[in-house]
C-alpha positions as a Markdown table, in Angstrom:
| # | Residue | x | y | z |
|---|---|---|---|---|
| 1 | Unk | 26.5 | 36.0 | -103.4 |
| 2 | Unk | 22.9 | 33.8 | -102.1 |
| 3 | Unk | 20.7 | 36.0 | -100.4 |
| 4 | Unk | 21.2 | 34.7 | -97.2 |
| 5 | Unk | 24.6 | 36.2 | -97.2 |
| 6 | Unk | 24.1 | 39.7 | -98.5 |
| 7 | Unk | 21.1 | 39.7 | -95.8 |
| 8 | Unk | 23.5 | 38.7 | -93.4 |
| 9 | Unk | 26.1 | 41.4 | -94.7 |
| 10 | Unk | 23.2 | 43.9 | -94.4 |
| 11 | Unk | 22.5 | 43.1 | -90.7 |
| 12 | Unk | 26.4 | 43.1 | -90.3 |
| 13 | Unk | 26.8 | 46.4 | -91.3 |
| 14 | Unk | 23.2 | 47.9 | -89.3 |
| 15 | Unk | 25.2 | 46.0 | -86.4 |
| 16 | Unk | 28.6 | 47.4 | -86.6 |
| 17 | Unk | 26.7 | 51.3 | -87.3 |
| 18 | Unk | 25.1 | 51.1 | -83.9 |
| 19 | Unk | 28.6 | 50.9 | -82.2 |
| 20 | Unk | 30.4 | 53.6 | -84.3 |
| 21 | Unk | 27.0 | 55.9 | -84.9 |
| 22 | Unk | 27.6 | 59.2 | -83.9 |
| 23 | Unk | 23.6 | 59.0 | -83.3 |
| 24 | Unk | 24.2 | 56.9 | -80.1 |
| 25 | Unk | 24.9 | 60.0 | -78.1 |
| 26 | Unk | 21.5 | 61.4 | -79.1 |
| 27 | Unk | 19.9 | 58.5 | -78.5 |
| 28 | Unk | 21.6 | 57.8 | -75.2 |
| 29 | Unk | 20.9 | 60.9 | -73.8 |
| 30 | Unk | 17.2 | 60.0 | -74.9 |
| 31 | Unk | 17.5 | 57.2 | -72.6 |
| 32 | Unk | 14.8 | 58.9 | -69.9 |
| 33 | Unk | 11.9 | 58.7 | -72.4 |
| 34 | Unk | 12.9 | 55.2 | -74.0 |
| 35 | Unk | 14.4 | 53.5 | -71.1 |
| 36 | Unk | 11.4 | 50.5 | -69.1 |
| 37 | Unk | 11.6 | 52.2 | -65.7 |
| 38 | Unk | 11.5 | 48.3 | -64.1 |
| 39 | Unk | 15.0 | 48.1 | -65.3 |
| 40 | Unk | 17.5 | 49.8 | -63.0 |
| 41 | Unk | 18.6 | 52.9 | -65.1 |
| 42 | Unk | 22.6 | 52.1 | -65.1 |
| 43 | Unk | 25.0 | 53.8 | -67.7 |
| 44 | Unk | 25.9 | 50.4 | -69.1 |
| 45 | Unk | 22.3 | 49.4 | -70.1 |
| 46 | Unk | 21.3 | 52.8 | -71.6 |
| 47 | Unk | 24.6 | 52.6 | -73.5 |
| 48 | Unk | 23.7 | 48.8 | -75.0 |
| 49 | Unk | 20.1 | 49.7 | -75.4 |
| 50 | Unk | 21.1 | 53.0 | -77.7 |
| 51 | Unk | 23.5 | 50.6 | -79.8 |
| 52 | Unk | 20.8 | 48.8 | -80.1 |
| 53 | Unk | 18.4 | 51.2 | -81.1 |
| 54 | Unk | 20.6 | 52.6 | -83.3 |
| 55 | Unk | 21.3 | 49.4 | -85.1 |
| 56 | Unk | 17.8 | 48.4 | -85.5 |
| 57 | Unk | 16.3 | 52.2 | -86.7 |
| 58 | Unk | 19.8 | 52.0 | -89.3 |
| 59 | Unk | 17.9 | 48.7 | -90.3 |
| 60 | Unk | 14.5 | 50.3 | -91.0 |
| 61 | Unk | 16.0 | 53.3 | -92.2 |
| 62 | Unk | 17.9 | 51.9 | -95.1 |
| 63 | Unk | 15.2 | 48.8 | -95.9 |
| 64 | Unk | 12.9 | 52.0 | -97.1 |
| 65 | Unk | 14.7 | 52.6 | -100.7 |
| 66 | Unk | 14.6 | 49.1 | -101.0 |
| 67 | Unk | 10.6 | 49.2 | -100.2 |
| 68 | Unk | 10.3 | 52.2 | -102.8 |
| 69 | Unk | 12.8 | 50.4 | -105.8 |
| 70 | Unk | 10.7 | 47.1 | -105.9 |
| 71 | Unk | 7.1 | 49.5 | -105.4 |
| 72 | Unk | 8.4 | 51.6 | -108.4 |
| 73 | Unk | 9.8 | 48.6 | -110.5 |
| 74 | Unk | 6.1 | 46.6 | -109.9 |
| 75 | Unk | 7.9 | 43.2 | -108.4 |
| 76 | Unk | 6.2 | 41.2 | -106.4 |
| 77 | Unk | 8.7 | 40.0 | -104.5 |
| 78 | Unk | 12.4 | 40.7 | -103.0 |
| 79 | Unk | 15.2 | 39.9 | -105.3 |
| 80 | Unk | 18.8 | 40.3 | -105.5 |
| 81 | Unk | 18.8 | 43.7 | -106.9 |
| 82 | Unk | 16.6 | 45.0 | -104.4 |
| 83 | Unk | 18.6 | 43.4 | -101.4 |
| 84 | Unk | 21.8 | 45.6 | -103.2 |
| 85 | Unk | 19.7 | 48.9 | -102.9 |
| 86 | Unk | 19.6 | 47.9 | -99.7 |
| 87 | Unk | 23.0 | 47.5 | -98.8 |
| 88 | Unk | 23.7 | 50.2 | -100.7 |
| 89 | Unk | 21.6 | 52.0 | -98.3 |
| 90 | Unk | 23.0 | 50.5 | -95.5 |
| 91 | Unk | 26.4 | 51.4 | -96.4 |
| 92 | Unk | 25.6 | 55.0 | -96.7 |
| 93 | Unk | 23.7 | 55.1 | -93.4 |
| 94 | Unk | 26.9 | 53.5 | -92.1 |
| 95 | Unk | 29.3 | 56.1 | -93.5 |
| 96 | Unk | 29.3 | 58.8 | -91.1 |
| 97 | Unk | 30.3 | 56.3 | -88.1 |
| 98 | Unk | 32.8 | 54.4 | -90.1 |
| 99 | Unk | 34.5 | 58.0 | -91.3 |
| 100 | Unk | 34.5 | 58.6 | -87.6 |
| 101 | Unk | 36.1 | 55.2 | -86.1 |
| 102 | Unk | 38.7 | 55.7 | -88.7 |
C-alpha cells in the first residue's frame, strides 16, 4: 500500500469515528464554549461541528504514538512503519464508536 493510501485510510477512519464517537455528545453539549457566536446556534450546526471536532482531535490524538515511534527510533523522516503506528492508533481510537454502531 503507497502512502498516499494508508494516509487516506487513516483520515477515513478519523472521519468515520467522528460520526459513531460516543465523544460527540460531550462535545456537543460543549457547543456553548466552542460554538462562533456570529453563527446562529442551531442543533444541526453544533451537531456537524462536534463530528467535526471529534474527527479532527481523533486525528491528533492518534498521530502522537506515531510522533513518539519515529522520536524514539531517531528517523528523520515519516515512513511506512510509522504511518501503520498510526493507523494502528487510529483504529484503536476508533473502536469504542465502531463497537457501538454495531
Amino acid at each position: 500500500m503507497s502512502r498516499q493510501h494508508t494516509m487516506m485510510g487513516i483520515l477515513l477512519l478519523c472521519l468515520g469515528n467522528g460520526f459513531v464517537s460516543p465523544f460527540v455528545i460531550i462535545a456537543y453539549m460543549w457547543a456553548p464554549f466552542w460554538f462562533p457566536s456570529i453563527i446562529p446556534m442551531k442543533q444541526e450546526y453544533q451537531l456537524i461541528g462536534s463530528t467535526m471536532i471529534v474527527g479532527v482531535l481523533s486525528i491528533l490524538i492518534s498521530g502522537v504514538p506515531a510522533a513518539l515511534f519515529e522520536r524514539f527510533t531517531g528517523r528523520q523522516e515519516s515512513d511506512h512503519t510509522s504511518l501503520y503506528v498510526w493507523l494502528g492508533s487510529a483504529v484503536l481510537i476508533t473502536l469504542p464508536g465502531l463497537l457501538r454502531f454495531i
